[in-house]
N, C-alpha and C positions, 0 to 999 in steps of 0.2 A: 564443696559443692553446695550449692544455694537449696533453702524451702523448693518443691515443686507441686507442693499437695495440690490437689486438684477436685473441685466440687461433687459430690455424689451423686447421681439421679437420682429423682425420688422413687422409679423402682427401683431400685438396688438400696435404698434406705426402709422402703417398705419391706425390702427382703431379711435387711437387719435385724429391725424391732422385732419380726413374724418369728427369726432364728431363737430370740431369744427370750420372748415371751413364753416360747415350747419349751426351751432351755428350762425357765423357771416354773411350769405348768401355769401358764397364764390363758385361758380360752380367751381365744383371737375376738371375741364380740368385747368382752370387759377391757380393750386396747382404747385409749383414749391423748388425743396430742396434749399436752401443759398438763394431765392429771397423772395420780399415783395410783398403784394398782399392790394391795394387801394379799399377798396367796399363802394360805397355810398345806405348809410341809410337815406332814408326820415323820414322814422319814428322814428327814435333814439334821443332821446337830451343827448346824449352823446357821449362822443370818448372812442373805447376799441379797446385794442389794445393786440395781442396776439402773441408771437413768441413758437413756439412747435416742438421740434427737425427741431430744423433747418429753418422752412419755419414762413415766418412773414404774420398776419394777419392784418389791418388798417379796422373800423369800423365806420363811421360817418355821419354825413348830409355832403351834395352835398360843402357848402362854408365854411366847415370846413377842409373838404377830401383836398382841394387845398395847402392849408397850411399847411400842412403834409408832404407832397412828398420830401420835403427839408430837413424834421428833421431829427436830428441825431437816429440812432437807438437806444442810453442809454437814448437820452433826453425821446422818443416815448415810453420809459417801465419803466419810474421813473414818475408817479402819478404826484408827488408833481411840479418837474419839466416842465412835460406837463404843467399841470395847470397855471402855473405863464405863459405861453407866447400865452395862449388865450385869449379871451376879453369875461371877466363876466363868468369864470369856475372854478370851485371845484373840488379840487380831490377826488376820489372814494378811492383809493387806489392801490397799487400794490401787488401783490401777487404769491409767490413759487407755482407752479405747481405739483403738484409728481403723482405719479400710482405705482396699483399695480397690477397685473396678477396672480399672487400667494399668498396661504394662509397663512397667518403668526405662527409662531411658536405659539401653544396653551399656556395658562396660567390655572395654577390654582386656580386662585378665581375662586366663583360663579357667574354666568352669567346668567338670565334671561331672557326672552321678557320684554319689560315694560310694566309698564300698566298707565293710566291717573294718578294715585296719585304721582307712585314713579317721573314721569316729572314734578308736582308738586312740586314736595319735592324738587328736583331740582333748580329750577326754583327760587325757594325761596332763597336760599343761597346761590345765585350768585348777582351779580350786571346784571342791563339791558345790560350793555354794552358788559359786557361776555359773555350772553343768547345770545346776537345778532350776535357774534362774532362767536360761538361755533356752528351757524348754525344747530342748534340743530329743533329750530320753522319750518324749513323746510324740514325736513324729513318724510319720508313714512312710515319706521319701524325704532323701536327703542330698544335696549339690554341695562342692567345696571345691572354695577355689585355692588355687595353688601358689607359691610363691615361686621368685623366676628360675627357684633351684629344682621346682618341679614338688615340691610337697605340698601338704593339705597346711593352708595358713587363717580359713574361716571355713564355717559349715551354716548352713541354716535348711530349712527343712519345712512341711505340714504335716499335717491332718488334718480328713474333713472332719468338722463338724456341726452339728445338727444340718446336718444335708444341703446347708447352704453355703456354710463359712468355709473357709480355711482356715485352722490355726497354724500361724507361723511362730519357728521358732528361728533364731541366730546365735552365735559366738563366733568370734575373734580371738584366734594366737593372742595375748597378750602383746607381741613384738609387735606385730603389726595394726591393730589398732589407731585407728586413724590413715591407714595407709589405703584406703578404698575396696577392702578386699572381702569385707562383711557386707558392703554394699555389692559387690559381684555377686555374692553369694545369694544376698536375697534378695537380686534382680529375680536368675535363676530361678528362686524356687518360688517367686511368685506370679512371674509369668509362666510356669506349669498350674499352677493354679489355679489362676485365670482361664487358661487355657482348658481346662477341666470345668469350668461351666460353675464356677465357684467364685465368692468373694472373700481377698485374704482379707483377713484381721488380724491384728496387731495388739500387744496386751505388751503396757509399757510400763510397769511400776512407778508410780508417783517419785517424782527426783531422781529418775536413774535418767540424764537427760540426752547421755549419749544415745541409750534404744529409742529415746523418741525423734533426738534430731535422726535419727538414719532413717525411720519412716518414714517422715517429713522428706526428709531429698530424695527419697522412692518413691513418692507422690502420692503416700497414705492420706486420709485426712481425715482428724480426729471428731467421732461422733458420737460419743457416752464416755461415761467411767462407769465403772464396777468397784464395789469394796465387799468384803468377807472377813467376818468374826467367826472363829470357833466357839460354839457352847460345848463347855465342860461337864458340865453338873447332868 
């Protein structure tokens, strides 16, 4: 199934940066289009760092924030890179941003609510790392669609957040991957989403290209990245 991304309004892009400027406690007047915005977090032991149509976010403790000001803006949104030129930090990782405002073309498998067994089932025949990845353990409600033998073969799911987003999450049975059955799934859960007066987002890890091509043919479209260091020290 082809790309279908589809342009964002600029309200629903003003609704984005507004989500996530509060995200990062950024006061909505210091929001500026093509400029960077520095906020120190006491509370944070980490750097995140967020650029989203246009306007750039910085997130950190007060003597970390300093040493920022100077970076390069690809160095500030490659994880990996940040990390090497801290003292005592790990990358979080970086990650494709996308949204969607509208509903995606239906499919026809069967689609569900779930219930505790089939995220079970789930659960089982994935590895931790995929479970963790797939952002699945953090969801609010959850849909899965079934294979023709009638079992749970993908799941995906949300939660709101910061009052305007949806975060979604997905995974795929292993077997059926590729079989169009993660795309049922988070047709489903993002046209509830929608449907709740909400905008989903999509958070695709740098090089994992299968979560991004499936957002793409759900007609997400991509409008920032995000990267996160851990500070150790």
């Amino acid at each position: 199934m082809k790309s279908i991304s589809k342009p964002l309004t600029d309200v629903t892009r003003g609704r984005i940066v507004t989500a996530w400027a509060n995200a990062l406690g950024v006061p909505p007047d210091d929001i500026r289009q093509d400029e960077w915005v520095f906020v120190e977090r006491a509370d944070l032991s980490a750097v995140v760092v967020v650029r989203v149509d246009g306007v750039g976010l910085v997130a950190a403790p007060a003597m970390i924030l300093d040493q920022l000001r100077d970076v390069s803006r690809e160095v500030l949104l490659d994880a990996d890179a940040l990390a090497s030129m801290l003292p005592d930090a790990d990358p979080i990782g970086s990650a494709d941003l996308l949204f969607a405002e509208r509903s995606p073309r239906s499919s026809p498998s069967s689609v569900i609510a779930a219930r505790p067994l089939n995220l079970a089932t789930m659960r089982a025949g994935v590895s931790a790392a995929e479970w963790d990845e797939s952002g699945i353990e953090e969801t609010e409600r959850q849909w899965v669609a079934l294979d023709p033998a009638g079992d749970p073969a993908a799941v995906a799911g949300f939660s709101r957040w910061r009052s305007e987003l949806a975060q979604m999450g997905v995974l795929a049975a292993p077997q059926y991957r590729g079989a169009g059955l993660g795309y049922a799934a988070a047709a489903a859960a993002t046209d509830a989403a929608l449907g709740a007066g909400l905008i989903a987002q999509w958070r695709s890890r740098q090089g994992n290209q299968a979560s991004r091509g499936l957002a793409q043919r759900l007609g997400y479209t991509q409008l920032g990245v995000q990267a996160a260091v851990a500070l150790n020290g």
